[in-house]
VOGU-3710 file (C-alpha; in Angstrom, 3 decimals, decimal comma):
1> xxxxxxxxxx> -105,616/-21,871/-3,404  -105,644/-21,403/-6,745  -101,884/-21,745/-7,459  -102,022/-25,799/-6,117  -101,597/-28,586/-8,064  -104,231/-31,077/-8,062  -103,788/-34,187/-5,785  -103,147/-37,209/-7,427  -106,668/-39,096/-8,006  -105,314/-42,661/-5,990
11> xxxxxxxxxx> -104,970/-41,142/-2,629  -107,307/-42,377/-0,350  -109,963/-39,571/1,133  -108,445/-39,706/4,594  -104,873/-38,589/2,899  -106,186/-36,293/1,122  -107,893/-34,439/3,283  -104,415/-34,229/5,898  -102,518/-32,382/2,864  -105,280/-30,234/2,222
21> xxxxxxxxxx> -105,150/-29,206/6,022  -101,752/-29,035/5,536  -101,852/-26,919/2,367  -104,366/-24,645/4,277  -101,433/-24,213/7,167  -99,199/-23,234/4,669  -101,374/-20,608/3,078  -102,203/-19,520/6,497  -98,466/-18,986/7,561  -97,491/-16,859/4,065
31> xxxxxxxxxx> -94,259/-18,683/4,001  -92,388/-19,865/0,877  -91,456/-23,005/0,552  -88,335/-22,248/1,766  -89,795/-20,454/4,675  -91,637/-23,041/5,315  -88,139/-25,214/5,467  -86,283/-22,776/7,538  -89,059/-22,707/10,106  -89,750/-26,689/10,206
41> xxxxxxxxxx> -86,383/-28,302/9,345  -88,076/-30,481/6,432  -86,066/-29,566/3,598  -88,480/-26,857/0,364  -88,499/-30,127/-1,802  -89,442/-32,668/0,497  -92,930/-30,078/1,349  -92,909/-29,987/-2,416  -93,349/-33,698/-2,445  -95,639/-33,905/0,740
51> xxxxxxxxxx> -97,936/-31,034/-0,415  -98,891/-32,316/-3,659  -99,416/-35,779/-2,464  -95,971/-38,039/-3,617  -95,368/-38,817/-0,535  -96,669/-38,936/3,067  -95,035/-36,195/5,404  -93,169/-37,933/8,512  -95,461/-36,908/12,299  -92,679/-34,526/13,366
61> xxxxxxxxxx> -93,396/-32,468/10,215  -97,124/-32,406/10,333  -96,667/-31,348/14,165  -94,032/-28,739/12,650  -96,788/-27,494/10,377  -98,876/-27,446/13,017  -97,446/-24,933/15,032  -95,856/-22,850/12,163  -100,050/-22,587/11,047  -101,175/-21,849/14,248
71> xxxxxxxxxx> -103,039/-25,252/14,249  -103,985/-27,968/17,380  -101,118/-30,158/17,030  -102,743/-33,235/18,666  -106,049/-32,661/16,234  -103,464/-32,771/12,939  -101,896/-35,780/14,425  -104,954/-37,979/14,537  -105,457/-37,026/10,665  -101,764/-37,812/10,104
81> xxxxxxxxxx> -101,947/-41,384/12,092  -105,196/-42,453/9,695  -103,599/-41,297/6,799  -100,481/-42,784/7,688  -102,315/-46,522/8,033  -104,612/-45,881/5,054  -101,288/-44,563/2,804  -99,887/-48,143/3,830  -102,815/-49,851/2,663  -102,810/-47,720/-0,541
91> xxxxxxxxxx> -100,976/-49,822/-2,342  -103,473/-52,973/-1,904  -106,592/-51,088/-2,095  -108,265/-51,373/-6,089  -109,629/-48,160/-7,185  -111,570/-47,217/-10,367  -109,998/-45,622/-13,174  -109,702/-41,644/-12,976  -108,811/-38,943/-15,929  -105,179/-37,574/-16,043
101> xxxxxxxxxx> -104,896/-34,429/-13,970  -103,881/-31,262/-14,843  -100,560/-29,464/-14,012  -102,455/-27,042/-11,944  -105,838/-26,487/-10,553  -107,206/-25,643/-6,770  -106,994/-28,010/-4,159  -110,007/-30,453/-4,226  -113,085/-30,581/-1,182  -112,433/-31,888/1,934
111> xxxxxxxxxx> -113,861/-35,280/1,145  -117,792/-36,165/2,895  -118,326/-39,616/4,572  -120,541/-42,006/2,256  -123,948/-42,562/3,793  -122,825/-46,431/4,505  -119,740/-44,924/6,614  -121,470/-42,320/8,333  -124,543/-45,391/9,580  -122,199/-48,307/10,039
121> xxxxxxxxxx> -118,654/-46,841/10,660  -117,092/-49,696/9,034  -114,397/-49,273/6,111  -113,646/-52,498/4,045  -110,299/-52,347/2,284  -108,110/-54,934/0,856  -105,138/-55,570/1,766  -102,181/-58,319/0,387  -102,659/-61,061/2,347  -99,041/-62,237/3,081
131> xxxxxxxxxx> -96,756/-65,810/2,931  -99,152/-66,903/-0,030  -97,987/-66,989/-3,780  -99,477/-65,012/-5,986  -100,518/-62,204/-3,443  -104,316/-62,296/-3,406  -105,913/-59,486/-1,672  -107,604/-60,649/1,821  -110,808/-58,470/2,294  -110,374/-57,436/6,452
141> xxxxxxxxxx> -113,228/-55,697/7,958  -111,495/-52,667/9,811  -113,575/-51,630/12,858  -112,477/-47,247/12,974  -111,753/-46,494/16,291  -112,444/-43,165/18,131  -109,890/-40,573/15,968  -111,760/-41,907/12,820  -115,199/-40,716/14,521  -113,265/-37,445/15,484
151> xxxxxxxxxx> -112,663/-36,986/11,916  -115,879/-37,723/10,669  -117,212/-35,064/13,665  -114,911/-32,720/12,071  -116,309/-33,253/8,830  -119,783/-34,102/9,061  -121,057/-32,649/12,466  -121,657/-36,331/13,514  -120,447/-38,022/16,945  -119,217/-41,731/17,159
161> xxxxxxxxxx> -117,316/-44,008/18,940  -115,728/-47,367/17,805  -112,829/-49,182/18,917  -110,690/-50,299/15,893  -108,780/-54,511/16,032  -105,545/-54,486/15,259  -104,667/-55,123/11,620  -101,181/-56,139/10,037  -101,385/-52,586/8,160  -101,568/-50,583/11,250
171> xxxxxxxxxx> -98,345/-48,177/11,350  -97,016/-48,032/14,717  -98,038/-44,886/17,056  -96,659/-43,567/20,400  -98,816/-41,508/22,122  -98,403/-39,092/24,725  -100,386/-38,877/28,082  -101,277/-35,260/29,231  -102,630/-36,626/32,330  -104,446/-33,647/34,558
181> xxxxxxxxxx> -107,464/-34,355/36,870  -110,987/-32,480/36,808  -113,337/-33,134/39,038  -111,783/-35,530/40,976  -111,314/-37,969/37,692  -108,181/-38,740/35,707  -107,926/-38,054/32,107  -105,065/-38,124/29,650  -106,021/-36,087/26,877  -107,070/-38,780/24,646
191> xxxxxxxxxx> -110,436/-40,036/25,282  -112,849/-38,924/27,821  -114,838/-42,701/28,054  -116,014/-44,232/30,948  -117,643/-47,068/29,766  -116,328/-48,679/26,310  -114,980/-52,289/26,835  -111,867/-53,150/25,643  -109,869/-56,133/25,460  -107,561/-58,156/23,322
201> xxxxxxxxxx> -106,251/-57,313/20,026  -108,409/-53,861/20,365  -106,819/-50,396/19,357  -107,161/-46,818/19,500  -107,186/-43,917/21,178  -109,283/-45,664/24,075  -106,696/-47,791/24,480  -103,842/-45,259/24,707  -105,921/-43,571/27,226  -106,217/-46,701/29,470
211> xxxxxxxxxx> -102,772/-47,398/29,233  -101,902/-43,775/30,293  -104,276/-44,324/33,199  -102,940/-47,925/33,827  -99,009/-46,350/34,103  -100,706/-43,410/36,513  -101,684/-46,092/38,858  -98,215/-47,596/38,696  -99,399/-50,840/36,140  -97,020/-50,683/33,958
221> xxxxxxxxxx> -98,445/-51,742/30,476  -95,341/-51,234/28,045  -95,160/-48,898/25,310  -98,358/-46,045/25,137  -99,195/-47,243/21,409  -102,669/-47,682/21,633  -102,511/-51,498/20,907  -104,260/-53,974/23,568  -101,761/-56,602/24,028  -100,244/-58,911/26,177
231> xxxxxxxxxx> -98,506/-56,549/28,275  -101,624/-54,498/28,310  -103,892/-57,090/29,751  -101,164/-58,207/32,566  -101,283/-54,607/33,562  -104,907/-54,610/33,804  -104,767/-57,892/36,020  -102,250/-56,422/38,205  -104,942/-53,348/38,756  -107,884/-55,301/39,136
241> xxxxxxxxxx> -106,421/-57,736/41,486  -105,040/-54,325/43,848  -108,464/-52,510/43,355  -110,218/-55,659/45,050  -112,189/-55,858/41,178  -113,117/-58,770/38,949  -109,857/-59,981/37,451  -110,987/-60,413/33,724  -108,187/-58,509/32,197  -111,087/-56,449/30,378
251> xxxxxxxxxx> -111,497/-52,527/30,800  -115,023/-52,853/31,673  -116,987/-49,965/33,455  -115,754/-50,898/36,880  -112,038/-50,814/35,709  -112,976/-46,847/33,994  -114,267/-45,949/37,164  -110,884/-47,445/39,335  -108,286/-45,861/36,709  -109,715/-42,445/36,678
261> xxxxx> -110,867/-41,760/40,036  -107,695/-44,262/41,991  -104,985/-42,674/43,602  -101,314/-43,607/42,246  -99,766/-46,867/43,652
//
């Protein structure tokens, strides 16, 4: 990938490594950038300007890509949903000073977890704390929920699982639920846990999941966006209370078991 330009050095790791899948795609599909335009409906300058990192490329173009490069759409749109909240934080997060870079150059590594992210799965990044004068940074601890431990896995050969807490940075996601049933269980594509808890202000693909399962068994819990909220919880009442469970409003183990081995209401 010789003929690339060289990403600019203030993208965050996570963004960078989505437009170097993305350049891969490209190369993969042999298209022009005008190809590329005819096949996806994103205009050849707006791939110009997501390809060498001005700006981030909307989801309906990365799942173009996807499909154009022969890629797992779903896999692409994990990478694209953390680099989409970690492009919003860009502008917050300090970074040291980097040399000018050239015109044209290959397309850097795919970026390798630190050895403090790979033990402790935590990311601290600042972001501009907001209503207060003079916009000091507020430090927020950002717990990465189970698509950042698929991307590390895809990096780094290394299994996790974390469930993130919502953050005012967090871009908003819709997810879809490919429910199907194996072995007499319930999934919906997006996480295959039995046993994580989640409640309140909790995130992630876990969530999503739940949600999917909760709207199965005919609890409705609003939008599937991955976000443990009020609606959320009510549906998970509503469940509990049916399934004759402990009505905490938490997805314990108990509540797993119910939503992916229940019938729908």
């Amino acid at each position: 990938m010789s003929h690339w330009r060289e990403l600019p050095a203030e993208l965050h790791p996570d963004v960078r490594h989505l437009i170097v899948r993305l350049r891969r795609l490209k190369d993969r599909s042999e298209l022009s950038k005008r190809g590329l335009a005819a096949k996806t409906g994103y205009s050849a300058k707006s791939w110009q300007r997501y390809l060498n990192g001005r700006s981030l490329p909307p989801r309906e173009a990365v799942e173009s890509m996807a499909h154009v490069g022969g890629d797992n759409p779903h896999r692409l749109l994990v990478l694209h949903e953390i680099a989409a909240q970690r492009w919003s934080e860009g502008r917050a997060v300090t970074t040291p000073a980097a040399a000018p870079a050239p015109d044209d150059g290959p397309a850097p590594p795919e970026h390798a977890p630190t050895e403090h992210q790979r033990q402790g799965r935590h990311l601290r990044v600042a972001v501009t704390a907001g209503g207060g004068g003079g916009g000091r940074p507020l430090l927020l601890a950002v717990r990465l929920t189970e698509a950042r431990a698929q991307l590390a896995d895809e990096r780094a050969g290394v299994a996790a699982t974390a469930v993130a807490t919502v953050s005012e940075s967090m871009v908003p996601v819709i997810y879809t639920c490919e429910l199907e049933q194996r072995d007499g269980r319930w999934y919906a594509g997006l996480s295959r846990t039995t046993d994580i808890l989640l409640s309140n202000t909790q995130m992630g693909l876990e969530v999503a999941e739940a949600q999917c399962l909760l709207q199965r068994a005919g609890s409705e819990p609003g939008d599937i966006d991955g976000v443990f909220g009020p609606k959320t919880r009510r549906a998970v009442e509503r469940m509990q209370k049916r399934g004759g469970l402990i009505v905490n409003g938490v997805i314990d183990p108990p509540t797993w078991q119910a939503l992916r081995e229940g019938a729908p209401q």
